[in-house]
C-alpha positions as CSV (number, residue, x, y, z in Angstrom):
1,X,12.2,9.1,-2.3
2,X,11.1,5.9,-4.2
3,X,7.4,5.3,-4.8
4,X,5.8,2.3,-5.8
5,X,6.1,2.2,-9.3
6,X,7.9,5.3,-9.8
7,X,9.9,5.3,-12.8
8,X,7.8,2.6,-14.4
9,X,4.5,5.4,-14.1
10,X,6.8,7.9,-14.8
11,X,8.1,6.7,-18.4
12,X,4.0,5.3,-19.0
13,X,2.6,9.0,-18.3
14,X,5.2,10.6,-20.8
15,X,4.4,7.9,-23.6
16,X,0.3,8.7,-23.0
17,X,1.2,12.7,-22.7
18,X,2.5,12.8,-26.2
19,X,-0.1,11.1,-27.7
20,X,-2.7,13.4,-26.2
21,X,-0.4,15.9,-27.7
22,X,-1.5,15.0,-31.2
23,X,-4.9,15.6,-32.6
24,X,-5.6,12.8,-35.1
25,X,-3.3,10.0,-34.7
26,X,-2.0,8.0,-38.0
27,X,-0.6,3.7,-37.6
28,X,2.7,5.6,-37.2
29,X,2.3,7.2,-33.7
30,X,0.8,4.3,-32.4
31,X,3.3,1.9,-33.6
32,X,6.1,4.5,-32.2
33,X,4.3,4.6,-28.4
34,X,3.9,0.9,-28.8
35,X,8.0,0.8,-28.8
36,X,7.8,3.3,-25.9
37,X,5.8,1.3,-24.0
38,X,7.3,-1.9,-24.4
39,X,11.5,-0.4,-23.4
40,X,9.0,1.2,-20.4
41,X,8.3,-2.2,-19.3
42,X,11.4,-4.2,-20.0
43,X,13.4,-1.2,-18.1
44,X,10.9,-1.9,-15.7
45,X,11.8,-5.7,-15.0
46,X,8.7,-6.9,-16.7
47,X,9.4,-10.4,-17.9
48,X,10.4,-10.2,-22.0
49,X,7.3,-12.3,-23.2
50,X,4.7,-10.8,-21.2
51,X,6.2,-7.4,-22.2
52,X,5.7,-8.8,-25.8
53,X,2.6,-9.7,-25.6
54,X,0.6,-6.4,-23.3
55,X,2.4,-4.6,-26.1
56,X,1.0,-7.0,-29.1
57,X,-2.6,-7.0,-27.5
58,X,-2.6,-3.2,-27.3
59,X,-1.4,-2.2,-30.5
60,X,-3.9,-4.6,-32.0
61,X,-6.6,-2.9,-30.5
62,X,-5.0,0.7,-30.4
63,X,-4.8,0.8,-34.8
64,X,-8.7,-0.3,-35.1
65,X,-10.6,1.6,-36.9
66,X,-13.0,2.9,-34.1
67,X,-9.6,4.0,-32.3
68,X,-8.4,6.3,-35.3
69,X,-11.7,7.3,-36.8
70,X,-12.9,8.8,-33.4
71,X,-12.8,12.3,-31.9
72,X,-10.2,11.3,-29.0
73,X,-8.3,9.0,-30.3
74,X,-4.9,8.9,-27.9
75,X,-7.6,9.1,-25.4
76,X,-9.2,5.8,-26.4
77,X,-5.4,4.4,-26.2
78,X,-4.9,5.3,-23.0
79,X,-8.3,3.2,-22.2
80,X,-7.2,0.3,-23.9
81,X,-3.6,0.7,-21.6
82,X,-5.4,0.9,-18.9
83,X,-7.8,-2.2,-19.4
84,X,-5.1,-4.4,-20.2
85,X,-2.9,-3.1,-17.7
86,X,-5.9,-4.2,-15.4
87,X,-6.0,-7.1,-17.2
88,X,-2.3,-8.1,-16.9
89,X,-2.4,-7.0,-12.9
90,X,-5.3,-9.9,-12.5
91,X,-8.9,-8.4,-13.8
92,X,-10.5,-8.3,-10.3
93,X,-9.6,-8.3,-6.9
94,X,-8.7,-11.7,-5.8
95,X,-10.8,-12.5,-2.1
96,X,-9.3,-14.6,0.4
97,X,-11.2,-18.1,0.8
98,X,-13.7,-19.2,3.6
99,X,-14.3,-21.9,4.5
100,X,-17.7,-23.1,4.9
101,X,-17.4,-24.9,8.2
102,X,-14.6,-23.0,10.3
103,X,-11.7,-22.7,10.5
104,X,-10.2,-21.5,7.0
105,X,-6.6,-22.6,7.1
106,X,-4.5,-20.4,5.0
107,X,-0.9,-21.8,4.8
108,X,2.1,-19.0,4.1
109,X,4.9,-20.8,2.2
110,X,7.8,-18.3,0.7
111,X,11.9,-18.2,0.8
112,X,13.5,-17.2,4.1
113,X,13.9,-12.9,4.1
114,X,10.7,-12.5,1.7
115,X,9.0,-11.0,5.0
116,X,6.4,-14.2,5.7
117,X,6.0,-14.6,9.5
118,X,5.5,-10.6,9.6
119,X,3.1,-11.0,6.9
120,X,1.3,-13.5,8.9
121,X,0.8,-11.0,11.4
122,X,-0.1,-8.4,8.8
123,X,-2.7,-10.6,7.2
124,X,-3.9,-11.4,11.1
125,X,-4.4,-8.2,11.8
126,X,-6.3,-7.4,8.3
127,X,-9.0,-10.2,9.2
128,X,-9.2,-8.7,12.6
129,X,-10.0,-5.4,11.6
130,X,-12.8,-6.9,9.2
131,X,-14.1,-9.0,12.3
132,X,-12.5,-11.8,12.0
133,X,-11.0,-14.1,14.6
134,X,-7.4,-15.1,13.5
135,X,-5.2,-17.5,14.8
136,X,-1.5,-17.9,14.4
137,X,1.2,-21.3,14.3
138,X,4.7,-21.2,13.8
139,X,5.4,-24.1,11.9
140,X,9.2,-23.2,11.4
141,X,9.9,-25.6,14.3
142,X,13.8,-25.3,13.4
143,X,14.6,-21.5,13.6
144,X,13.5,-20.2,17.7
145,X,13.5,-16.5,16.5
146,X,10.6,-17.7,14.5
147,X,8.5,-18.7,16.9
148,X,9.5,-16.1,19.3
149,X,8.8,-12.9,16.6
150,X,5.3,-14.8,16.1
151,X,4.3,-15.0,19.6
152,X,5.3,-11.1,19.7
153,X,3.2,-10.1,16.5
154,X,-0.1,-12.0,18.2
155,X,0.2,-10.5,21.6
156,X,0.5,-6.8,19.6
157,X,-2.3,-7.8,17.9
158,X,-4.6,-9.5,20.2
159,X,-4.9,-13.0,18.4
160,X,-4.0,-16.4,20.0
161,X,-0.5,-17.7,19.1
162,X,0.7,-21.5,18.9
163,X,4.2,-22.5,19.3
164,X,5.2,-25.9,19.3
165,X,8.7,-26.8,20.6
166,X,11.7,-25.8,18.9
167,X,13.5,-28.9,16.9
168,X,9.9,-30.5,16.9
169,X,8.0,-32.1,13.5
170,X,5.9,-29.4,12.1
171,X,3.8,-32.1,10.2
172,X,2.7,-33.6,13.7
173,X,1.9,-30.0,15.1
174,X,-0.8,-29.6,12.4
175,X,-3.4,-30.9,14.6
176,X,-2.8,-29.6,17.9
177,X,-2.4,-26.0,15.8
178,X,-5.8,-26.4,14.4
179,X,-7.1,-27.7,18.5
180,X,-5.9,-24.5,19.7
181,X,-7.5,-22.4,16.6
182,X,-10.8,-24.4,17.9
183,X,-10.3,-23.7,21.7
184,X,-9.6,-19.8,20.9
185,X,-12.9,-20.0,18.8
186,X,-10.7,-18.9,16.0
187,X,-12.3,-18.6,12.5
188,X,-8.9,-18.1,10.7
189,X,-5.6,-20.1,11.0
190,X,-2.6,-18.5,9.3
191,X,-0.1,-21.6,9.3
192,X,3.7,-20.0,9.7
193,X,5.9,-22.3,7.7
194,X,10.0,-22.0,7.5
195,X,12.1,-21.1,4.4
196,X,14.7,-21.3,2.9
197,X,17.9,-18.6,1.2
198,X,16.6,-21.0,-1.9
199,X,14.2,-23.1,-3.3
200,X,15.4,-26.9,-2.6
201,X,14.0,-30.7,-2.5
202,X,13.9,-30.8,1.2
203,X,11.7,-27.3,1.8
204,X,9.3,-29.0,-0.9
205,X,9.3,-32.1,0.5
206,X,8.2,-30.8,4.4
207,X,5.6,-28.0,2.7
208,X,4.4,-30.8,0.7
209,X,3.9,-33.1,4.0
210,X,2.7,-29.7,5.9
211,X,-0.5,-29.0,2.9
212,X,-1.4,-33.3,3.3
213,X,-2.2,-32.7,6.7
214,X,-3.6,-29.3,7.2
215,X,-5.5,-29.4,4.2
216,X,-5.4,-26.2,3.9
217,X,-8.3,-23.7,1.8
218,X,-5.3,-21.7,1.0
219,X,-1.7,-21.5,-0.1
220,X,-0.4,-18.3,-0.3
221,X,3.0,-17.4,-1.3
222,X,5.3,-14.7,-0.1
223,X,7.9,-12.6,-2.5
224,X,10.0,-9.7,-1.8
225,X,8.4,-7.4,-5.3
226,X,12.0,-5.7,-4.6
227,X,13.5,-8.8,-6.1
228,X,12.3,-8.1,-9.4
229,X,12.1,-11.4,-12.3
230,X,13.4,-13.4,-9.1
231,X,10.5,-12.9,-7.4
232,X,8.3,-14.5,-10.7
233,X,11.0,-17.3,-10.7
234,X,10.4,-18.1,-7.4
235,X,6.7,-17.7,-7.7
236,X,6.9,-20.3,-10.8
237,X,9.0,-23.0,-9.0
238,X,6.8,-22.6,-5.5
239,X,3.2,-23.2,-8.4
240,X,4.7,-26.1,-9.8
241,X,6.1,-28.1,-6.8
242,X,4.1,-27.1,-4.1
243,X,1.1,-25.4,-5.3
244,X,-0.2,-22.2,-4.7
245,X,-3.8,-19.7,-4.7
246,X,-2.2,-16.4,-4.9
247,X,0.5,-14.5,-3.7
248,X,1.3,-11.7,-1.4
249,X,3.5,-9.2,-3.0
250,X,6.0,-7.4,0.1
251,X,7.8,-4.0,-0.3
252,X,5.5,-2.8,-2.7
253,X,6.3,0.7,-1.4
254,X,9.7,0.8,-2.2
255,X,9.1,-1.1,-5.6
256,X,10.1,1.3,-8.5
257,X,10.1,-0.6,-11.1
258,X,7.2,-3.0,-10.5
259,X,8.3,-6.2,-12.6
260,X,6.9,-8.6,-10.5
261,X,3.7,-7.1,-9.9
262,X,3.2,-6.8,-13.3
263,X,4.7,-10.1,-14.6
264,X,3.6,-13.2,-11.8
265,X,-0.3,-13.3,-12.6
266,X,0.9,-13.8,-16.2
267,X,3.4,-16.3,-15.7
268,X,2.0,-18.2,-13.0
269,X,-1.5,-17.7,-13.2
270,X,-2.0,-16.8,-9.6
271,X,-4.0,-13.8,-8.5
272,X,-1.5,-11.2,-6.1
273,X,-4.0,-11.3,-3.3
274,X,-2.3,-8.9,-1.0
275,X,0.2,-5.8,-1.2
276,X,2.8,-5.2,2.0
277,X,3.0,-1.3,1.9
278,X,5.1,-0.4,4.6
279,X,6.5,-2.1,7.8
280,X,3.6,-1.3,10.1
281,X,1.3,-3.8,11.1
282,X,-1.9,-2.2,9.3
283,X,0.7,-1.7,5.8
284,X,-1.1,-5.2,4.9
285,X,-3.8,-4.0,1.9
286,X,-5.8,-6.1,-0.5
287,X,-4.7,-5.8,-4.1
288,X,-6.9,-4.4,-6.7
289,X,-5.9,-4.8,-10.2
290,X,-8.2,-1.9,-11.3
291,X,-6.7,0.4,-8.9
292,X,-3.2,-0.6,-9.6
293,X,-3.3,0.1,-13.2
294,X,-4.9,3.8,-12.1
295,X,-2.4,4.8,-9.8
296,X,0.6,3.3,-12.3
297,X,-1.0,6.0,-15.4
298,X,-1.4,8.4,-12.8
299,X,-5.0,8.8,-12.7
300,X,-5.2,8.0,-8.7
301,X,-6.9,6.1,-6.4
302,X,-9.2,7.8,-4.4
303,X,-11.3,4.3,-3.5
304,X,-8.1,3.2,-1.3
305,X,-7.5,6.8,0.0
306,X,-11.4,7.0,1.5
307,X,-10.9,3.6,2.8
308,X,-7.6,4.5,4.3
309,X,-9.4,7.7,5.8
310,X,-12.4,5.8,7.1
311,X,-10.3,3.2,8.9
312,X,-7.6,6.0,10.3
313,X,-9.6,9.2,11.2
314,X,-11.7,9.4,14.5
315,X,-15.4,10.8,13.2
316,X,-15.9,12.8,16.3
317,X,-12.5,14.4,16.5
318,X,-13.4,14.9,12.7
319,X,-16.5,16.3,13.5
320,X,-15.6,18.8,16.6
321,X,-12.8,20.2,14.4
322,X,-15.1,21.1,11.3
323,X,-17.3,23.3,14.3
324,X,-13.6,24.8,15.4
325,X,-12.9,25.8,11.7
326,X,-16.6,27.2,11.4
327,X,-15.8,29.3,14.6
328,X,-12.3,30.3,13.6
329,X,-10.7,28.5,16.8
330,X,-8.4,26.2,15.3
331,X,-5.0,25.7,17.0
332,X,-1.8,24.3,16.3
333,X,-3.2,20.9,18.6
334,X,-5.7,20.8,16.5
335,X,-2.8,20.7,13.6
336,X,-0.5,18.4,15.4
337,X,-3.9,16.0,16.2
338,X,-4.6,16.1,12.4
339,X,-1.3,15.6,10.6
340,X,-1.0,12.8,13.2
341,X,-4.0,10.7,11.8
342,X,-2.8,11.9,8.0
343,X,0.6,10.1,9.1
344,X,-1.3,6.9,10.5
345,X,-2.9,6.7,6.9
346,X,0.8,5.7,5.4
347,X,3.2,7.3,3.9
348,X,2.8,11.0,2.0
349,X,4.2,9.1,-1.0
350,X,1.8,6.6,-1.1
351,X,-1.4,9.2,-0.1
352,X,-0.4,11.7,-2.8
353,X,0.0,8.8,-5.6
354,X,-3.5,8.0,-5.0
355,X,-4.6,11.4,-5.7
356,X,-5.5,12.1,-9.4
357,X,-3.1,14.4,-11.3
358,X,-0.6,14.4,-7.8
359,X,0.9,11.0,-8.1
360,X,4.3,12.4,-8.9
361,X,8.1,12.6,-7.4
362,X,8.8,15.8,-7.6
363,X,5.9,17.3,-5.5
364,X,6.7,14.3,-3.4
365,X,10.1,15.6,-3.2
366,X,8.7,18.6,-2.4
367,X,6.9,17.7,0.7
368,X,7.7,14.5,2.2
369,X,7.6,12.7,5.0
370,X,10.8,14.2,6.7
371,X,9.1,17.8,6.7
372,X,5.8,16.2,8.4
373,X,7.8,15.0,11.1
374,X,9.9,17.9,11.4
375,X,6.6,20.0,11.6
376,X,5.1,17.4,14.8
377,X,8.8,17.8,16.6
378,X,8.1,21.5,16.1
379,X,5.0,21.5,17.6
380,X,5.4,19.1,20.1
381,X,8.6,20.9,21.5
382,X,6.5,24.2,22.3
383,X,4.5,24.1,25.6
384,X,0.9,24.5,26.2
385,X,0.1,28.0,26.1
386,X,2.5,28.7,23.2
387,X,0.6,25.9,21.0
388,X,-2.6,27.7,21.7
389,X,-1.9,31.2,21.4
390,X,1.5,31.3,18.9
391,X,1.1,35.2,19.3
392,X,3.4,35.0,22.8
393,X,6.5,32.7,20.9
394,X,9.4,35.7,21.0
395,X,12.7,35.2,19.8
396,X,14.2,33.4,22.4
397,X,11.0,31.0,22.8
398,X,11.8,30.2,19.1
399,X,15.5,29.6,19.9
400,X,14.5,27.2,22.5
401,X,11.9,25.3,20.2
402,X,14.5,25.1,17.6
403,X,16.8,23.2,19.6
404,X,14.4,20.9,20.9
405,X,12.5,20.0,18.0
406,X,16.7,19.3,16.4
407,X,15.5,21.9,13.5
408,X,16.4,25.4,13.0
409,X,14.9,29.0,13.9
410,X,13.9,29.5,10.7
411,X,12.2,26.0,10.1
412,X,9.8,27.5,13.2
413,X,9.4,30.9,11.4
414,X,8.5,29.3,8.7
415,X,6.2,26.8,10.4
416,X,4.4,30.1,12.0
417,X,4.4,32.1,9.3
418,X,2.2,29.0,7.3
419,X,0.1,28.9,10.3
420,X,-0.7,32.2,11.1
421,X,-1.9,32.4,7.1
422,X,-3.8,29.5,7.8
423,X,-5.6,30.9,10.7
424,X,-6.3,34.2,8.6
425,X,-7.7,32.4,6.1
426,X,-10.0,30.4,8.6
427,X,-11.1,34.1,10.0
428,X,-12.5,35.4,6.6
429,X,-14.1,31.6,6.0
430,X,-15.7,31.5,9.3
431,X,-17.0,35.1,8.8
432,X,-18.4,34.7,5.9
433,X,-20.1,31.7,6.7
434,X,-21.3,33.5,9.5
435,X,-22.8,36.4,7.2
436,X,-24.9,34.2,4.8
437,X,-26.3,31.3,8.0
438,X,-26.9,34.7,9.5
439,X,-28.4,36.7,6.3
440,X,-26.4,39.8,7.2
441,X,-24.1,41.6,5.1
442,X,-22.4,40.8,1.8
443,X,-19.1,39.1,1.5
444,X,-18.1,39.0,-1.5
């Protein structure tokens, strides 16, 4: 399973572990993790000069005397790794403009396959879920499936959609786009414009026309981070011609390596405003440079998993099952009701790499997203009763479950086996809490 910056946070957290290893550190061992850490980045895509120079900036600081002299020194390293690293991903979170007088106009410019119009949606449905009012045009007047997966993503979303005519001049739709952002009392238009398999004079030439009349508070541009130094190339060329605010990084989740991520707010100068996670439209999440360089050394990120949690998890459900845990009533619903809002949080991947000390492959390996669902289709092929009391699932009950959850006897043994522990577990809990709110007995 790949995870976002897999091998690159892999081959960093090896390089910090053996300086922790060493007590007092001499010029020697830093100069030696410094070549560590800059074949960890090259391997990793990172363009050769900015590799060069995160490398040169923290081996100036990483040989200072306060750095040797002190009690922790590879500690103190790994700081300084980490503040640059912040430094390199941006400094600071990057926020979206507003405008003072409504509506901002935020134009999307990229290379055909990079992802764009579905990031339109994604970014619609961000600013609708902070309580905003979002509005949508399809300026790619020469490509119908365009339009057409626009119109889709607003109606799943709930926003207004504008579609001029196919073969029409997206220059002269500007106006009626922002008319209809007006009429729907929008205070957000995402502009939708068309790409190209390249970057050429004409594309330039009709984004140029497109910015003179929308005027827009913001041009953001879409990359595929997948695509590696071509992603920064394109990010370069799209600056200089067109100009740009920031960037919206796509496929972060499957990004290994993480060249462009850490490599286009170098080159270009542009903040990477927003992070595509996953193909859902909620997998849209601001980027934070801070958080980034914590979840690439593997020190997590718990600020995005509570905000994940907060924005996924029903309070009341939340709530009712803490007093069926207290009372020891806890059921396999209640376990197929929670694993579903876990899985509506993203993937396990991403959840464990934001925990401290968990962000790693092979316990991702070990439990991944395939076994969750497995676990659900388990669940969700037994009836009723049989998910409330498990004691009355026989042998040939299991049989049955095991062909229609397309898993195996065993898989439901072993599903519960885990369960019934689980419950046990909850018993002794629940008794014991029981004993001391009730000032009776000892438990322990």
């Amino acid at each position: 399973m790949t995870t976002m910056f897999g091998s690159l946070g892999d081959r960093l957290q090896q390089v910090m572990r053996r300086l922790r290893g060493k007590g007092k550190l001499a010029p020697g061992d830093v100069e030696a993790a410094m070549r560590e850490l800059r074949m960890a980045l090259l391997e990793a895509d990172v363009s050769y000069k900015v590799a060069r120079d995160f490398v040169a900036r923290v081996g100036e600081r990483a040989v200072g005397q306060e750095v040797l002299e002190s009690l922790t020194p590879a500690q103190q390293v790994v700081k300084i790794v980490h503040e640059e690293l912040t430094q390199l991903l941006g400094g600071h979170r990057a926020r979206l403009t507003s405008a003072g007088k409504p509506p901002t106009v935020v134009m999307l410019v990229g290379l055909q396959g990079s992802g764009k119009t579905t990031t339109c949606g994604k970014l619609a449905s961000l600013l609708k879920r902070e309580g905003h009012g979002p509005v949508l045009a399809a300026l790619d007047t020469q490509r119908p499936a365009a339009g057409i997966q626009l119109r889709t993503l607003a109606t799943s979303i709930g926003v207004a959609c504008f579609v001029p005519a196919v073969g029409s001049d997206p220059v002269a739709a500007v106006p009626a786009a922002v008319a209809e952002c007006m009429r729907a009392g929008g205070d957000y238009l995402l502009l939708d414009t068309a790409g190209r398999l390249h970057v050429d004079a004409e594309l330039m030439q009709q984004l140029a026309a497109i910015k003179t009349a929308a005027r827009p508070h913001e041009i953001l541009l879409v990359v595929d981070a997948m695509t590696g130094q071509d992603a920064v190339k394109v990010a370069e060329e799209f600056s200089a011609q067109v100009g740009i605010d920031g960037v919206i990084l796509t496929k972060m989740e499957g990004d290994a390596r993480g060249g462009a991520a850490l490599s286009v707010k170098a080159v270009t100068g542009k903040p990477i405003k927003f992070a595509g996670v996953g193909e859902k439209l909620d997998a849209l999440e601001p980027f934070h440079p801070e958080r980034m360089a914590s979840r690439i050394l593997g020190m997590g990120d718990v600020l995005t998993l509570i905000e994940r949690a907060q924005e996924n998890i029903d309070t009341a459900q939340a709530a009712d099952l803490e007093k069926r845990l207290r009372q020891a009533e806890f059921t396999l619903d209640d376990f197929i009701d929670q694993l579903k809002q876990v899985r509506k949080m993203g993937g396990l991947d991403q959840l464990l790499g934001m925990i401290p000390g968990l962000g790693n492959r092979k316990l991702v390996e070990q439990v991944s997203d395939r076994d969750l669902a497995h676990t659900e289709a388990i669940i969700s092929s037994m009836t009723p009763e049989e998910r409330r009391n498990p004691g009355i699932i026989d042998g040939s009950r299991r049989r049955r479950i095991a062909r229609g959850s397309g898993t195996d006897v065993q898989a439901v043994n072993r599903l519960l086996r885990s369960f019934q522990e689980s419950r046990r577990l909850l018993r002794a809990i629940g008794g014991k809490d029981k004993g001391l709110r009730g000032g009776r007995g000892r438990w322990f």
